[in-house]
N, C-alpha and C positions, 0 to 999 in steps of 0.2 A: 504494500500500500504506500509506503515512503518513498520510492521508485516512482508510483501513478504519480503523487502528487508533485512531486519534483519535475517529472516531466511536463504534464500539465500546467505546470508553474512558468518553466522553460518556454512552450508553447504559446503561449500566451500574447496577443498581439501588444508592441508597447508603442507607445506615439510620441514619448517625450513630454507629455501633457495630460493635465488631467481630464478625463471626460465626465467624469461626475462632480458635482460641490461634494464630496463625502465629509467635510470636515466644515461644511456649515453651520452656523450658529444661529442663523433662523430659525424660526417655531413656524412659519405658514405650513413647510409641509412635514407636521410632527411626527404624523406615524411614518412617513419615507422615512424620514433621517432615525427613528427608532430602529427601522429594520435593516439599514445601514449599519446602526453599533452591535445591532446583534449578528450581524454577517462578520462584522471582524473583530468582533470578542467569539463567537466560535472558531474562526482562522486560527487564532490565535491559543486557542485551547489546545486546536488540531496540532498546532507546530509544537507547544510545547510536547503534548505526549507524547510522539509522533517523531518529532526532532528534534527535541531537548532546549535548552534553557540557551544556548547558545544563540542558536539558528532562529530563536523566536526574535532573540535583541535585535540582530540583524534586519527581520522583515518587519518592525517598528522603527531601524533606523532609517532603512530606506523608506517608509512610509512619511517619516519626518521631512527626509529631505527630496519627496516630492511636491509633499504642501508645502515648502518654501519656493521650489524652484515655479511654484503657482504663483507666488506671490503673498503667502498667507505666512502672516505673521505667529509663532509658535515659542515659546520657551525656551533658550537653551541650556541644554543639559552640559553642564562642567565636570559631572562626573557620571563615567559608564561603570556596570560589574566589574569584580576584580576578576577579569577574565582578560586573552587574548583577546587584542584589537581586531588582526586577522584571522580568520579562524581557517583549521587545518585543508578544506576545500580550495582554500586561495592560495595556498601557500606553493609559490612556485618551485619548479625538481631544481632540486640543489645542483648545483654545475660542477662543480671539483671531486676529486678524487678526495671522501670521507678518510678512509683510512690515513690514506698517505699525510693529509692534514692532521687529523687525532696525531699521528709522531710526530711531527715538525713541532705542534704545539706542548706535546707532553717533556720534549728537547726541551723546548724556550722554557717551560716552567720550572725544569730542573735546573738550567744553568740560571734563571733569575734565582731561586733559595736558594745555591750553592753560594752566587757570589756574593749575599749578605752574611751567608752561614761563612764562610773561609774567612771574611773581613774583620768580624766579630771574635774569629777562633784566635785571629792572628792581633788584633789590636783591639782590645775588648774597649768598648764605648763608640766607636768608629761610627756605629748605628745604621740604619739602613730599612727598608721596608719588604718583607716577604708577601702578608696577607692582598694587599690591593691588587697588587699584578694577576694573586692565584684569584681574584674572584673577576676579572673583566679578561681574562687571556682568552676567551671565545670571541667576546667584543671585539678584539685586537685583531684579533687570526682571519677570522671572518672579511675584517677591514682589509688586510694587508693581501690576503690570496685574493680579492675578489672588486673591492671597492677603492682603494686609496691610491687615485693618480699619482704617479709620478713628474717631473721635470725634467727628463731626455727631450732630447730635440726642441721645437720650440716650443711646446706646449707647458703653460704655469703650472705645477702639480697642485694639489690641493694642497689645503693648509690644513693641518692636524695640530687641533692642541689637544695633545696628554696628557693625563693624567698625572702630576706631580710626581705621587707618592709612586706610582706603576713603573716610573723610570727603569729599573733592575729588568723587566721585560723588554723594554725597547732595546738596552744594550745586551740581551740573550740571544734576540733575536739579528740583532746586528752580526752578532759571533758568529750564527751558524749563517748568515750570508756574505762571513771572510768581509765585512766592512771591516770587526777590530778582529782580536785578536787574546788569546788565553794572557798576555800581559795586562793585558786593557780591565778585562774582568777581575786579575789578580787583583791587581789596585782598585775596584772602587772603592770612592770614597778616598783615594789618594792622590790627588791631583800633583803634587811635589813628589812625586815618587820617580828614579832616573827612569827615562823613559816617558813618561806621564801615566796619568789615569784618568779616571770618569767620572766627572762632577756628580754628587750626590743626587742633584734635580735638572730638568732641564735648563740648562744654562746656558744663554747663545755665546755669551760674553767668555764663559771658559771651554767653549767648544762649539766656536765660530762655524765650523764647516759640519756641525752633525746638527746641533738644537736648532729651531727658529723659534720657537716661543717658551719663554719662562712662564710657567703656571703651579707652580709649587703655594705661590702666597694666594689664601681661595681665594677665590670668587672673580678673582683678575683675569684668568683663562676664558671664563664664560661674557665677562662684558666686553675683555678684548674681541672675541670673535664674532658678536654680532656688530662691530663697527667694522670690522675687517670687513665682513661679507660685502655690509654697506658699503664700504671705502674702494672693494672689485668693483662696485657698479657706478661707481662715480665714475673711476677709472676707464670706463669701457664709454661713460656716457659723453665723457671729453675725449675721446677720441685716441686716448693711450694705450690699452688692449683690444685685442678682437682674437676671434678666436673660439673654439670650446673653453666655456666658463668653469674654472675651476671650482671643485665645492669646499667649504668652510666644515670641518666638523671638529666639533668640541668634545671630548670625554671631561665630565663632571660630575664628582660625586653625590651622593645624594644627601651626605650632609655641608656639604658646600652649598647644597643653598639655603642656607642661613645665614651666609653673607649677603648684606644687600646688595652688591656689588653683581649679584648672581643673577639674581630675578629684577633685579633695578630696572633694565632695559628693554623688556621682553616687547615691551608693545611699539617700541622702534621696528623690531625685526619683523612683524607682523605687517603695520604700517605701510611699509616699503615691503611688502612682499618679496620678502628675503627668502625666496626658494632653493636660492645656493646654498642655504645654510644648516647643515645637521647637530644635532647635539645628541650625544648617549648619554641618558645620566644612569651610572653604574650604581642600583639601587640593592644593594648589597646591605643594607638596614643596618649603616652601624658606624659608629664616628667613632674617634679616638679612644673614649670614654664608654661607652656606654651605645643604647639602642639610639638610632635616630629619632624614631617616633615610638615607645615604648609600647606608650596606652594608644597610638590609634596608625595610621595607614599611610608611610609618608609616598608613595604611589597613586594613592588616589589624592592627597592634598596636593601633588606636584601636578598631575594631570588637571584637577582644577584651576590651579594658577595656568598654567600655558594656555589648555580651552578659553580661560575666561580670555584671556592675552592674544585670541586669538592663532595660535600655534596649532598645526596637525599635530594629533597626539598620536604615538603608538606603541601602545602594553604588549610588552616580553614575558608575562608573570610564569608562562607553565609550560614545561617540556613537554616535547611528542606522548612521552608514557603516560600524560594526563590525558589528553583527548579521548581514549576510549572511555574513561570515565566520565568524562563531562558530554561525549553521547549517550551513557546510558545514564545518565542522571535527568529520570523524565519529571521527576517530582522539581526541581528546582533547589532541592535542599543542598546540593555540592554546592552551586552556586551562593545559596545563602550561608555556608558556613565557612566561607573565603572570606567571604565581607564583613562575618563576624569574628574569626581571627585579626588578633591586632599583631604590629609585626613583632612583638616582644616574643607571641607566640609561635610565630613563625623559627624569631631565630633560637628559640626552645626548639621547636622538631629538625632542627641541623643538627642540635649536636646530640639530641637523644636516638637512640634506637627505634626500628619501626615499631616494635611494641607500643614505646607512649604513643606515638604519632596513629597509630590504630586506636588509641582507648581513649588520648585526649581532644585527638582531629574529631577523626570520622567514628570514634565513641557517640559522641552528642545527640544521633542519630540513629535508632536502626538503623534502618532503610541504607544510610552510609556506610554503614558495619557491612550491607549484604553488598555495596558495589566491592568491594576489598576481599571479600571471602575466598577467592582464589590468589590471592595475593600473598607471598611468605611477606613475614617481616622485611626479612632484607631488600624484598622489591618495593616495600613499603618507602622506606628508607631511602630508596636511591629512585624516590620519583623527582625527576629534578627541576632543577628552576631555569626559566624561559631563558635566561642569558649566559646560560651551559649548557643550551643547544643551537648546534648550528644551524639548522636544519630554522627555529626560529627566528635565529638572529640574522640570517641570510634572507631572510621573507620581510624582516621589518626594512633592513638595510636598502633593499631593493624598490621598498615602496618607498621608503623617503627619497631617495635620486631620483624618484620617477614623479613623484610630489610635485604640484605646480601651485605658485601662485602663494605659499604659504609658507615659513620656515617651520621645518620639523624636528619635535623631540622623541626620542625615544628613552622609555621609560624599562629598563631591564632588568628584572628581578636575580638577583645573584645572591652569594653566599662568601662573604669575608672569609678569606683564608682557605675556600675553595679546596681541596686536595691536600692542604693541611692534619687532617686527622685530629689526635688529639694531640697534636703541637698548637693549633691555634686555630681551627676550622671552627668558622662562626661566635665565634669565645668575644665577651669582652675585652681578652687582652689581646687580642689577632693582630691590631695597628702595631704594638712594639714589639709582637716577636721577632726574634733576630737570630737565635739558635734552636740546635733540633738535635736529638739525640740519637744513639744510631738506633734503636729501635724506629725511632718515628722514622727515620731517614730509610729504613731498608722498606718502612710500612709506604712511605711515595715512593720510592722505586720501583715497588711491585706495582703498585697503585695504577701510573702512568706507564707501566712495561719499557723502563729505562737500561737500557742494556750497560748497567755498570754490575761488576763481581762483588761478591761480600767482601772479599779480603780488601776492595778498593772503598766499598760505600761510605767509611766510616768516614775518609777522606775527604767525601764529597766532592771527586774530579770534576771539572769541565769535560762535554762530551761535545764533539761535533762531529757529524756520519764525513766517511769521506766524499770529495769533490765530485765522483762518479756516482755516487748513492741516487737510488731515487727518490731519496726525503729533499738532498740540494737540488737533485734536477728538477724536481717536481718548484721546490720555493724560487730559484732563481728566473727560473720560465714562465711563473705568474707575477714576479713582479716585472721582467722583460716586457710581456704583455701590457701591466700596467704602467711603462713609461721611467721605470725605475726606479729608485729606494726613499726611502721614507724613514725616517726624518735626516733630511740632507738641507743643508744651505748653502746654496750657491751665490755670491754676487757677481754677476754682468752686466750692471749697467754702463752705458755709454756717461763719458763726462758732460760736463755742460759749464758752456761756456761762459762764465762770470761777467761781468761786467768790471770796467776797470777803476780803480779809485776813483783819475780823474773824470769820469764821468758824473760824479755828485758834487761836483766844483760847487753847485749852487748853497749847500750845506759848510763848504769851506769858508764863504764867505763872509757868513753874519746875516742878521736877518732886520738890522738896521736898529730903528725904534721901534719895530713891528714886533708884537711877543707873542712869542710861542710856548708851550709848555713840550715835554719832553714827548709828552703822548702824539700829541698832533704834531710834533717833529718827525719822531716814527710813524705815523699815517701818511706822510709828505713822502717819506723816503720812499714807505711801500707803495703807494702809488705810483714813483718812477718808476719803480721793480717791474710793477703789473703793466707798462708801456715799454718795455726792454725788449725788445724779439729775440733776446736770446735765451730768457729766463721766463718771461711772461706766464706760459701756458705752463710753468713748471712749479708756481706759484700756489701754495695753497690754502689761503688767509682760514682761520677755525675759531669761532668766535661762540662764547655763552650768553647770548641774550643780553651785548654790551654793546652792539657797537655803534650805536648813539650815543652814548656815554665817552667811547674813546676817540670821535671825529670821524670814525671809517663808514659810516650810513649812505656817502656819497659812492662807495664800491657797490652798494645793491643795483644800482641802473645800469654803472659800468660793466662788471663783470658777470651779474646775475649770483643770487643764492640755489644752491642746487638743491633740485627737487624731482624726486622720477617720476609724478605724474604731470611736472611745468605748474603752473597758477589754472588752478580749476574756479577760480573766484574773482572779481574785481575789487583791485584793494580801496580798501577807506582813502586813502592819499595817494591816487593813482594820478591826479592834477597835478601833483608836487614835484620836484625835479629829485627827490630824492625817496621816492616812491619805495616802499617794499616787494622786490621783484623776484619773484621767484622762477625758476626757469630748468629744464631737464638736463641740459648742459653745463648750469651755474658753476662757477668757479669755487664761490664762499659755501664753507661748511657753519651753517647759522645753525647751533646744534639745538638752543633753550638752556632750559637753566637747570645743566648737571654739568660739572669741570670732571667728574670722572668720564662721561662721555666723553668730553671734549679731549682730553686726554687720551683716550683709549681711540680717539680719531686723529691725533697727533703722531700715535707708536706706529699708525696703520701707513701715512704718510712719510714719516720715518723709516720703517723700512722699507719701504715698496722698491728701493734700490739692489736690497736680495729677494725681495716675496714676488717681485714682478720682471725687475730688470729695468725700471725706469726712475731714474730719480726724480724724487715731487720735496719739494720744499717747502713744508709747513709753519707758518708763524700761527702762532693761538699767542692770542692776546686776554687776559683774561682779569679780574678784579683779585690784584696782588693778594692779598692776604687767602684768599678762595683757593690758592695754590700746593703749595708746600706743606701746610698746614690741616688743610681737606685731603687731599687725596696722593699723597708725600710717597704711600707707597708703590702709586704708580710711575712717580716721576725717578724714583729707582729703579723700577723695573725698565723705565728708559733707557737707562744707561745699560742695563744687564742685555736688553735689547738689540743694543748699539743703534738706538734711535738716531736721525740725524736733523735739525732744524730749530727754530728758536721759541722760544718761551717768553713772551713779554708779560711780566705781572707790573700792570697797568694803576694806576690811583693808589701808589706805593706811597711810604712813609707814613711816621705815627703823629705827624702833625701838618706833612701836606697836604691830606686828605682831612680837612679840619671839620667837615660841619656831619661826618656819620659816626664816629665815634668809636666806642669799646672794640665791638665784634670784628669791625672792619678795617682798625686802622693798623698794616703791618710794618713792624718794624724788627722781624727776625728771618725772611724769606733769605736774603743773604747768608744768615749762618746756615739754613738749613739746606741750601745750595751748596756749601763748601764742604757738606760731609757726600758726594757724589763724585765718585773720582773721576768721570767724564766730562762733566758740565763744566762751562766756563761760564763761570759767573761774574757779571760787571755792575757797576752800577753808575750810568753815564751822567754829567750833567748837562749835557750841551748837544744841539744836533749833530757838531760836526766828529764828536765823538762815539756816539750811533750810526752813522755814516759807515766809518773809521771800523765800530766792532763786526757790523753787519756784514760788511763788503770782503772782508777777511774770513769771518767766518766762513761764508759761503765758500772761498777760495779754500778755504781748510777741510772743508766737510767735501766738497760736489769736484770741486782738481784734481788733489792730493788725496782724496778719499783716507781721510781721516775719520775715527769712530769718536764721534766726537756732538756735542749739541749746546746747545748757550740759553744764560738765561740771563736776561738785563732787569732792571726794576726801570721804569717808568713813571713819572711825577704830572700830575694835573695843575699843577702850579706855571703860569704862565711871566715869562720873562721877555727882555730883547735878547736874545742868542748871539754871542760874540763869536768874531771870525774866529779860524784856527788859528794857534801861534805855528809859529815854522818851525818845522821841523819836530815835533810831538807826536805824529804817527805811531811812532814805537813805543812809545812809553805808554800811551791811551792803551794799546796792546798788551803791554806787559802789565799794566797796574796802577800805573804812577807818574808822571811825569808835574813839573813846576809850570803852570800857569801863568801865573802873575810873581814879578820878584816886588819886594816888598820895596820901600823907599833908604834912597841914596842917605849916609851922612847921620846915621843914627846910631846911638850907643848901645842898643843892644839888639842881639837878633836871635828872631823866634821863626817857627815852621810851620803853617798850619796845611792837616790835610782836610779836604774836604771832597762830599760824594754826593752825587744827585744834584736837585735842590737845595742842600743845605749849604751849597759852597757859595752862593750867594750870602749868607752870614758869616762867613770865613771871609769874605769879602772885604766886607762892610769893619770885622773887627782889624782888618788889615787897616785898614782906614781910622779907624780910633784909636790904636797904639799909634800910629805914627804923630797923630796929632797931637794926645795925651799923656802918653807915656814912653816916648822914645824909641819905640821899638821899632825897629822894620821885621817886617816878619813878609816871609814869601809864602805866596798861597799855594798848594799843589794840588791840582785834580786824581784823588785815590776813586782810580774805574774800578779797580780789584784788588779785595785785600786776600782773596780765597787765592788767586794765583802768586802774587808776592810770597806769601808763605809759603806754598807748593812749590816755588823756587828755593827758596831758602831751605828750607829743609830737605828739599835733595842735595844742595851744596853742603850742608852741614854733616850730612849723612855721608856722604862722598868723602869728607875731611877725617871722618872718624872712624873710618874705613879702612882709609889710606894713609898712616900717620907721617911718613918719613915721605911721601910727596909733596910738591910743591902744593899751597894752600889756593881750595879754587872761594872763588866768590861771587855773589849771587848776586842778579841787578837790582836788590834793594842795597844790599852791602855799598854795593859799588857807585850808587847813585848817590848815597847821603854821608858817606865816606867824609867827601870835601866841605860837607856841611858844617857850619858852628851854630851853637843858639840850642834852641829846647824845640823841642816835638809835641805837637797839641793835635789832636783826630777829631774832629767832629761831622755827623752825619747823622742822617732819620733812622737810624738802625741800631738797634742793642746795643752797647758798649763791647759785648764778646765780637764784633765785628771788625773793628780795628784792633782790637786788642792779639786775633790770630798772629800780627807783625810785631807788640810790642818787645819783646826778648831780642829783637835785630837792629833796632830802632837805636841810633848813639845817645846815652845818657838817658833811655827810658821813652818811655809815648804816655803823654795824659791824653786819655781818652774820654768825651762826652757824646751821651748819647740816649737813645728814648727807652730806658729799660722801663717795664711796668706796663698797665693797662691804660688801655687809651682813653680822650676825651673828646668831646662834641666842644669845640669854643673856635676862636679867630687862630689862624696863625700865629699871630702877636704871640697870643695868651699860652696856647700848647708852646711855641717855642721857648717862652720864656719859662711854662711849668715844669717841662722837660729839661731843662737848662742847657740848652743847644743854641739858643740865641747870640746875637752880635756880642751881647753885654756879657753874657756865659764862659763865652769863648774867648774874653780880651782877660775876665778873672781867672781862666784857669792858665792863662799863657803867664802872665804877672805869679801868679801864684809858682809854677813851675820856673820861672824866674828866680823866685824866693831861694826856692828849695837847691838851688843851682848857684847861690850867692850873690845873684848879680844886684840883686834888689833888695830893701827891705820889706819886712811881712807888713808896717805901717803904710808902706804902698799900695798894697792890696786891700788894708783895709779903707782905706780913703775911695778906692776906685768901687769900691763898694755901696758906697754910699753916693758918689758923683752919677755912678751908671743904676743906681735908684731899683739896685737887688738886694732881694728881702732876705738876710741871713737867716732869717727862721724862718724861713718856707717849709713845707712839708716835703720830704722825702719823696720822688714820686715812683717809687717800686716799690712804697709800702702802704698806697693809699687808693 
């Protein structure tokens, strides 16, 4: 009879439309539409008896999704049974050789626990991760024999981000494809070892030519890859790729989304029908600690976040060995008693025997007890989870690539520690196992059918079949097929051709009486940038929902904001010359208001020089403080990256930015720049010193291909911009160079540095000692105090190295050498900011500066609270005079009272 109705069903004329209302909600014709619900509430009886609880969900979903495609508005459902998405009818013949696969992967899983097991034997604390690998290596294998482009020839491979903690599988599997080598594996975890070894996580920065993406810190893998996906389609939409579109897939765990960083962006990717873009989140129910979701279902809470987020969802939950039970499960009761397991329970039937899992599962229930009756315990036991089978995970994999129009997650049910036994299979302590005893070890040998001897197990060798095997022949010939190996980083891009100094002559010159602030200095320059034809189109401005705020609103008509459906609407201020334009091809990444996005649209832009082969040049300009201090860990992962491009943190300073106050007035973005050992960090005052870092840069980063990215701070404080002095070029470069020499014919001399906007008050006090106290004092532009000391201390390091060599010396040494007088720092930034130079400084550095929480008042009033002012700055150069003899301490007290500062002022780092 299941056969009739199936057929019948099959038969059935379809039109693409509906030809009856079945699902109106009129009363005129009450008894029709009565015998309507009664025709498909008995269908529906039919299928479940008939064809189980599966196959009924099914001809309700399709039911659903023809009253939509009528037009009829319906509910939507964010969450289905805990059952497969696809059910076993759809599931297309697996294409590869099963077997041959089973060894290649029961290989990779043994040389992944050998090399954590040998690192631990030999350098106990080394640490390492066995359990992740053993619970996603079907995920992995699946991917690599069948789905993960490669980048041979000219085709982009996909971009894989892994799993962090899973690293130990990627380099197992490298081994047996002869990329490393039995040294490579001896060392993890020992990167200094002669020879080298294998960064702990993926790391591009310590293995340039294997990682491309760092995802070890959560949640950063999952939001990097939905900008990347985005960032391939910009790329393609301006005209830089073409091609077969490579796909984006993420491995993520399933307690990693409890970073917000994780699920923050889900409805970008939807949005923009990010169809290239895959995610496996390996639902292995179990975080470092403890259960992910103890008391409830973190599978069906993920599927409703992605549903609601609009995302294709697709459940892994149950291996082949289920499906006959969930066709003979006519009553619905299997069904209902998935969804009433919570996964604490679950990860209870891993590590128990089929005994409990028959008394505590399918106990609950006769009727359950009778589908199992033929079942021993141990078949019990080894009914397995959907994402340790291939045979499911090749059906899910397959329908996401073939997905259109939506980004897809798959949701995979696995088992922490996988093949573990009782070393750590499913156990709360699964994430730090690191050793295994030789019992447990002979117990996965057999386990996987690992051709290592007793007399060798205890050992734990490295095993790879030889070059002629059909376990290599079989792995090498499918990634051949696919384009070739994964995870590789290659960079090829062509150079590009800078523009020359002399081309911003107009920034050399001064800007008259006319004032500028440093922001809209930098919007001047980028503007030339975006009219270069040599750099133009290579340009790629990234902006958070500021750029009204920083002058750049006159780039949305110019170059367009990009968008992949163009403007579907007419803007409010379409009359305007500076109109909100959005456009398919747009240039600007106008992201809204998240700087991790923006950010995470930065790294994408940043690398596209190895992820594409084309350099693209990203400026994100963003509200300074919103920087470093939000989202600090992805501007490390920059550098880990080898991002390339600049960072302008814009409405910088903790008294420039005077009228918003506490939250957002920054005055530490500079230190927390100088603990980034890539970044070069400045802090300009003047256009022609912007000019000067920028123009360089680029020539650093895009010529010379340098791994390298910059970050300037930026002031909204508007001045007249003086010409360049002659000849300062290098010194603006290196950190430091003298400005202004103070005046002729004075009895004492003093040195002030100054950075940003504040060296207009370094200025000014130059101007008052000479008048009132004799001083001359020369003012010096400090661009970088992170590189100065970066110098110095590799010279000092050098010195002490090298003892009985001649003495080298570093260009602060060497610069203030000749200098007489005292040293004074002032700037909008921490006092720890100049202070990184004080130990090099002749006779000391007094440093002033905005330590403490910010304030809402005038300029005036912050500078003068902060004591960084004109008058600030003339007491602490007179005072450091004091301490130096040249002057008395009655000097300073006089000038204290003339320059009308409050010695009992309140402290302002402690108010």
């Amino acid at each position: 009879m299941k056969a009739d109705a199936k057929e019948q069903q099959q038969s059935a004329p379809s039109t693409g439309r509906l030809e009856t209302p079945v699902a109106s909600t009129a009363n005129k014709n009450g008894g029709e539409d009565q015998r309507w619900l009664d025709s498909l509430e008995f269908l529906l009886e039919y299928v479940l008896k008939n064809q189980g609880t599966e196959h009924a969900a099914q001809v309700v979903s399709k039911l659903s999704k023809r009253l939509r495609e009528a037009g009829i508005k319906l509910p939507s459902a964010i969450s289905t049974p805990y059952v497969n998405t696809i059910p076993p009818e759809d599931e297309p013949a697996y294409p590869g050789n099963r077997e041959l696969e089973r060894r290649i992967k029961s290989l990779t899983r043994w040389n992944a626990m050998a090399m954590v097991v040998n690192a631990n034997r030999e350098h106990a604390g080394l640490g390492g991760h066995i359990s992740t690998y053993a619970s996603c290596a079907t995920l992995y294998e699946v991917g690599f024999n069948h789905f993960f482009h490669g980048g041979d020839g000219n085709r982009v491979g996909d971009l894989v981000y892994f799993q962090g903690h899973a690293s130990p599988g990627n380099y197992a599997r490298a081994f047996l494809e002869r990329r490393l080598d039995e040294h490579h594996l001896q060392h993890f975890r020992q990167e200094l070892a002669e020879g080298g070894g294998l960064s702990s996580y993926p790391h591009p920065y310590l293995m340039p030519e294997f990682w491309q993406f760092p995802t070890v810190s959560m949640g950063l893998g999952p939001i990097m890859s939905i900008y990347q996906a985005r960032f391939n389609r910009y790329l393609r939409a301006r005209g830089f790729v073409s091609g077969e579109e490579p796909k984006v897939w993420c491995f993520v765990g399933d307690g990693e989304s409890d970073e917000p960083e994780t699920l923050g962006a889900l409805t970008l990717a939807s949005r923009e029908g990010l169809d290239n873009l895959v995610w496996v989140v390996n639902c292995n129910l179990q975080r470092l600690d403890g259960p992910v979701r103890g008391n409830g279902k973190i599978i069906q809470e993920l599927e409703a976040a992605f549903r609601g987020a609009g995302w294709n969802v697709i459940k892994v939950i149950w291996g082949s060995n289920w499906d006959r039970l969930l066709r003979a499960d006519k009553t619905g009761l299997l069904a209902k008693r998935m969804e009433e397991a919570v996964d604490g329970d679950y990860q209870k039937y891993s590590v128990e025997p089929g005994s409990y899992t028959r008394k505590h599962f399918f106990g609950k229930y006769p009727e359950l007890l009778e589908l199992v009756n033929d079942l021993t315990d141990d078949q019990i036991h080894k009914l397995v989870r959907g994402g340790h089978d291939p045979q499911k995970v090749y059906a899910a994999f397959k329908a996401a690539v073939e997905h259109k129009g939506a980004p897809t997650v798959i949701l995979a049910k696995t088992i922490k520690g996988y093949g573990l036994g009782e070393a750590g299979e499913g156990r709360n302590i699964s994430h730090q196992q690191k050793k295994m005893n030789e019992k447990e070890l002979r117990e996965f040998r057999e386990r996987f059918g690992v051709p290592i001897s007793d007399e060798e197990v205890a050992q734990t060798p490295f095993y790879r079949p030889p070059l002629d095997s059909p376990e290599t022949k079989y792995l090498l010939e499918q990634r051949k097929k696919l384009g070739g190996f994964l995870p590789a980083r290659v960079v090829r891009a062509p150079k590009i051709e800078i523009p020359a100094r002399s081309e911003f002559a107009e920034f050399f010159k001064g800007s008259g009486a006319a004032e500028a602030s440093t922001t809209k200095s930098f919007a001047r320059f980028l503007t030339g940038l975006l009219r270069n034809k040599n750099v133009n189109r290579h340009i790629v401005p990234i902006i958070p929902d500021e750029a009204r705020t920083f002058g750049l609103d006159a780039l949305f008509r110019e170059i367009g904001i990009y968008a992949p459906k163009g403007q579907l609407y007419e803007p409010v201020d379409s009359e305007s010359l500076l109109y909100y334009h959005e456009t398919k091809d747009g240039q600007i990444l106008e992201e809204g208001i998240t700087e991790a996005g923006s950010m995470s649209s930065f790294i994408a832009a940043g690398t596209a020089y190895a992820n594409h082969g084309v350099n693209m040049v990203p400026f994100y300009i963003y509200y300074s403080m919103f920087g470093f201090q939000r989202i600090g860990d992805l501007m490390w992962l920059a550098g880990d990256i080898k991002a390339k491009g600049f960072l302008l943190g814009a409405t910088a300073g903790r008294t420039s930015l005077n009228g918003e106050g506490l939250q957002h007035q920054d005055g530490h973005s500079q230190l927390m720049a100088a603990t980034i050992p890539t970044l070069m960090a400045y802090d300009p005052a003047f256009a022609f010193e912007i000019a000067v870092i920028i123009q360089d840069g680029m020539r650093r980063m895009y010529q010379e291909g340098e791994d390298l990215f910059y970050y300037l701070s930026l002031y909204n404080e508007e001045y007249a911009m003086p010409p360049m002095p002659e000849g300062v070029e290098d010194g603006i470069l290196k950190g430091l160079y003298k400005f202004r020499k103070g005046a002729d014919g004075k009895k004492r001399k003093a040195h002030i540095f100054g950075s940003g906007t504040i060296i207009r008050q370094a200025l000014r006090a130059q101007e008052i000692l000479a008048e009132k106290y004799d001083v001359s004092a020369d003012v010096w532009s400090a661009t970088s105090y992170k590189l100065l000391k970066t110098d110095v201390q590799r010279a000092s390091r050098w010195n002490m190295l090298h003892p009985t060599e001649p003495r080298r010396k570093s260009y602060l040494e060497t610069l203030l050498e000749p200098e007489k007088g005292v040293f004074v720092a002032v700037s909008d930034n921490i006092k720890l900011v100049p202070d990184q130079i004080a130990p090099w400084v002749p006779g000391g550095l007094a440093t002033l500066g905005t330590d403490g929480f910010g304030r809402s008042d005038t300029r005036e009033n912050l500078r003068r609270f902060f004591e960084i002012d004109a008058e600030s700055t003339v007491i602490a150069t007179l005072y450091s005079l004091v301490k130096k003899g040249e002057i008395e301490m009655a000097a300073v007290a006089q000038a204290i009272k003339d320059l009308k500062v409050d010695p009992e002022k309140v402290y302002p780092f402690t108010v």
